[in-house]
C-alpha positions as semicolon CSV with decimal commas, in nm:
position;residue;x (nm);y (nm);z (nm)
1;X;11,563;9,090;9,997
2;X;11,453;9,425;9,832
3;X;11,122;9,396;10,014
4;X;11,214;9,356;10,336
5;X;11,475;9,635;10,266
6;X;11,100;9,865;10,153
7;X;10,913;9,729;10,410
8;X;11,207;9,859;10,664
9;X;11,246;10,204;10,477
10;X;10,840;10,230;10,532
11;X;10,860;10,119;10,874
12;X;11,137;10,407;10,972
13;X;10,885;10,639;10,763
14;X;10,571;10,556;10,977
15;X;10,826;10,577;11,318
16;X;10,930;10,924;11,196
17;X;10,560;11,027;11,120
18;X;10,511;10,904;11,489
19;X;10,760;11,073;11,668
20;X;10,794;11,436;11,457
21;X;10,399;11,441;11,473
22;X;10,304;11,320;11,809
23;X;10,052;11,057;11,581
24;X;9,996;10,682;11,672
25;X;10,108;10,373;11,445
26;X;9,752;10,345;11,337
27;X;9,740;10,706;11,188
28;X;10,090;10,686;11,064
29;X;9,986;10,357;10,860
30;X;9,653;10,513;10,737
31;X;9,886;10,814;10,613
32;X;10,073;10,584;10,457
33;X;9,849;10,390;10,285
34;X;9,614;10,676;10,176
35;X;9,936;10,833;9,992
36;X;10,034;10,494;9,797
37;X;10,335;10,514;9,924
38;X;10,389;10,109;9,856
39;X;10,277;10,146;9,512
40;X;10,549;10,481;9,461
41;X;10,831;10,238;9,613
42;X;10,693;9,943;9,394
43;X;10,702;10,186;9,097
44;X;10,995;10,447;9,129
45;X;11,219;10,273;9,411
46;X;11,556;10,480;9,333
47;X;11,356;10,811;9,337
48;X;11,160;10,724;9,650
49;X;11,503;10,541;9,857
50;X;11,682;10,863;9,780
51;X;11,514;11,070;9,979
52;X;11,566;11,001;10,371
53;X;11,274;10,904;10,558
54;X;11,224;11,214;10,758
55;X;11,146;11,414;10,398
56;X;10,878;11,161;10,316
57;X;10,702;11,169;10,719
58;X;10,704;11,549;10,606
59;X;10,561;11,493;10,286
60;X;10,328;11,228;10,391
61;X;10,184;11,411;10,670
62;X;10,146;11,751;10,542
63;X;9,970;11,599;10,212
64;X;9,714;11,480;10,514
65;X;9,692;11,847;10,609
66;X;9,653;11,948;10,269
67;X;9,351;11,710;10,210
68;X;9,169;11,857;10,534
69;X;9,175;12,235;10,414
């Protein structure tokens, strides 16, 4: 049950990334992915489910941005 309730959290994460971003699903899984955000949810889920799933598209993309400079 909690799985499928992280799996939906990340999927509302990616569709945020998608749609504040302009980004496809590919590129909002890659973000995803590259920032461990499975592992953080596997790890810390209280302090990741917290947040709401537009701070973490923030977060998740602007890290990418970060990474480029």
């Amino acid at each position: 049950m909690i799985k499928n309730h992280i799996r939906e959290y990340t999927d509302y994460v990616i569709k945020d990334m998608m749609d504040m971003y302009g980004i496809k699903q590919d590129e909002a899984n890659q973000l995803i992915k590259k920032y461990n955000f499975d592992k953080m949810v596997e790890k810390a889920p209280e302090f990741v489910l917290h947040y709401n799933t537009e701070d973490w598209a923030e977060r998740i993309y602007k890290n990418k941005t970060l990474q480029t400079i």
